[in-house]
N, C-alpha and C positions, 0 to 999 in steps of 0.2 A: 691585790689585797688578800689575805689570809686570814678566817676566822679561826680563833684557838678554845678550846674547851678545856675545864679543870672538873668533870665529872664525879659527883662526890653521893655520899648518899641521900645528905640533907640538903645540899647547895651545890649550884655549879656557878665556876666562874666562867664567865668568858670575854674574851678581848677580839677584835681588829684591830689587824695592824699592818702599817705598810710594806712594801718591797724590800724599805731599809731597817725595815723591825721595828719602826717607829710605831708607839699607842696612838691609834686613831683615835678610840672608844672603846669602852671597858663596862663589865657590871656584873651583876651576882642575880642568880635567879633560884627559888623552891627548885630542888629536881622531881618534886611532885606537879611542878607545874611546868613542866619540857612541852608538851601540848602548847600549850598558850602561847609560849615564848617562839615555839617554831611557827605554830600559826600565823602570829606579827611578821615573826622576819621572813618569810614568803610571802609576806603582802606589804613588804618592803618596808615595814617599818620596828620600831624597838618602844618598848612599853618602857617612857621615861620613870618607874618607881625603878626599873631594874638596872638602870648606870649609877656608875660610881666614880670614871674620868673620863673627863673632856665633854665636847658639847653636840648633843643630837643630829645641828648644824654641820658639822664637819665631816657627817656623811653623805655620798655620792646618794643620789635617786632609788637606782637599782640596785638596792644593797646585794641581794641574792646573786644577781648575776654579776657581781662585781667580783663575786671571788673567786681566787687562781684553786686555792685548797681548801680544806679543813683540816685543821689539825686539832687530834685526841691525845689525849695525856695517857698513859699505858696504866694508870694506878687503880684504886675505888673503883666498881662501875664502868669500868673503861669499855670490856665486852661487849655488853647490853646499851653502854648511851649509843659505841661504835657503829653496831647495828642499826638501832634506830633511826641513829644519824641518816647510815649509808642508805636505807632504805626513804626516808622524811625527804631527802636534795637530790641525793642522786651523783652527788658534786664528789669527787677524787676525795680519799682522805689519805692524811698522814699521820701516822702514830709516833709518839715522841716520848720516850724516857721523861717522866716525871719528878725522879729522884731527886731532893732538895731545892726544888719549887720555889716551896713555901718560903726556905731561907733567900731564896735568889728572888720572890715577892718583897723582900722585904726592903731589898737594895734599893729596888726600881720604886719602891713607896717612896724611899729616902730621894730617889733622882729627882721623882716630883714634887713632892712637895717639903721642898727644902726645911731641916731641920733648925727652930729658934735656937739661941745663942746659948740657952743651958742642955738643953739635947746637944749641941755640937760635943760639949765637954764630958759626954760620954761615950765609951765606943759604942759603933753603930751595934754591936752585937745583941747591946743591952738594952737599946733603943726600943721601945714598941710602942705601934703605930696606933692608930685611934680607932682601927676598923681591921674587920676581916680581910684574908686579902688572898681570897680565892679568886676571884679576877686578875692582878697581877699572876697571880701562877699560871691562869692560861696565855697573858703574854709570853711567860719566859717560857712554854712552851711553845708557843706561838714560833719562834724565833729558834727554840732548837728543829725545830718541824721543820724552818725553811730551810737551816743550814742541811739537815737532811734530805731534804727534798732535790736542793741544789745539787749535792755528791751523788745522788740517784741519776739527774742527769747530766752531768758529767761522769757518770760510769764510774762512780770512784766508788759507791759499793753494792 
């Protein structure tokens, strides 16, 4: 499992996600309140105001020791959350290009939660979703993270 970060100055997103880049669990959190939030997830659990997909349930026990990485979005905040981060787990991180995120958030909104019958009749470009969606941008980093991680070790860069 792969936890992914969308480091912001107001809000971070963040996702787990599987081996196959699948959304475990997702949510958005104050980045005034990174404290809080790491506190929970070292004691193995996620403060339900802060998901936004999927179900509490569908997490393993050990959430913390569950994960292979971290992966950080290079954009906002990136530096200072990186640190924090690296310093708060301890746990490998990977850094991942963030660039157009936000549009590739909007896909994976649209992959979920299927568009009703007059949204369809619009292109998805013009479509907007009903929420922020700083959490999907840490999935789609999330999953550039791992294809990264992958070619790392495969020595391919």
């Amino acid at each position: 499992m792969i936890l992914a970060f969308d480091p912001g100055r107001d809000k971070t997103g963040f996702a787990f996600v599987d081996e196959e880049g699948n959304l475990i669990l997702s949510g958005i959190f104050e980045t005034r309140e990174r404290e809080k939030f790491f506190e929970a997830l070292l004691h193995d659990c996620i403060l339900k105001s802060y998901i936004t997909e999927q179900e509490i349930e569908s997490l393993p026990e050990n959430l913390i020791s569950d994960v292979k990485f971290i992966a950080i979005g290079n954009g906002t905040h990136s530096r200072e959350f990186h640190d924090y981060v690296k310093n708060r787990t301890g746990i490998e991180i990977v850094t991942a290009d963030e660039k157009n995120t936000t549009i590739e958030a909007r896909g994976l909104y649209w992959k979920i939660h299927e568009p009703n019958f007059f949204m369809r009749l619009m292109p998805e470009s013009m479509r907007v979703p009903s929420r922020v969606l700083d959490d999907l941008a840490a999935w789609a980093i999330g999953m550039r993270a791992m294809k990264k991680y992958r070619d790392i070790k495969e020595n391919k860069l």
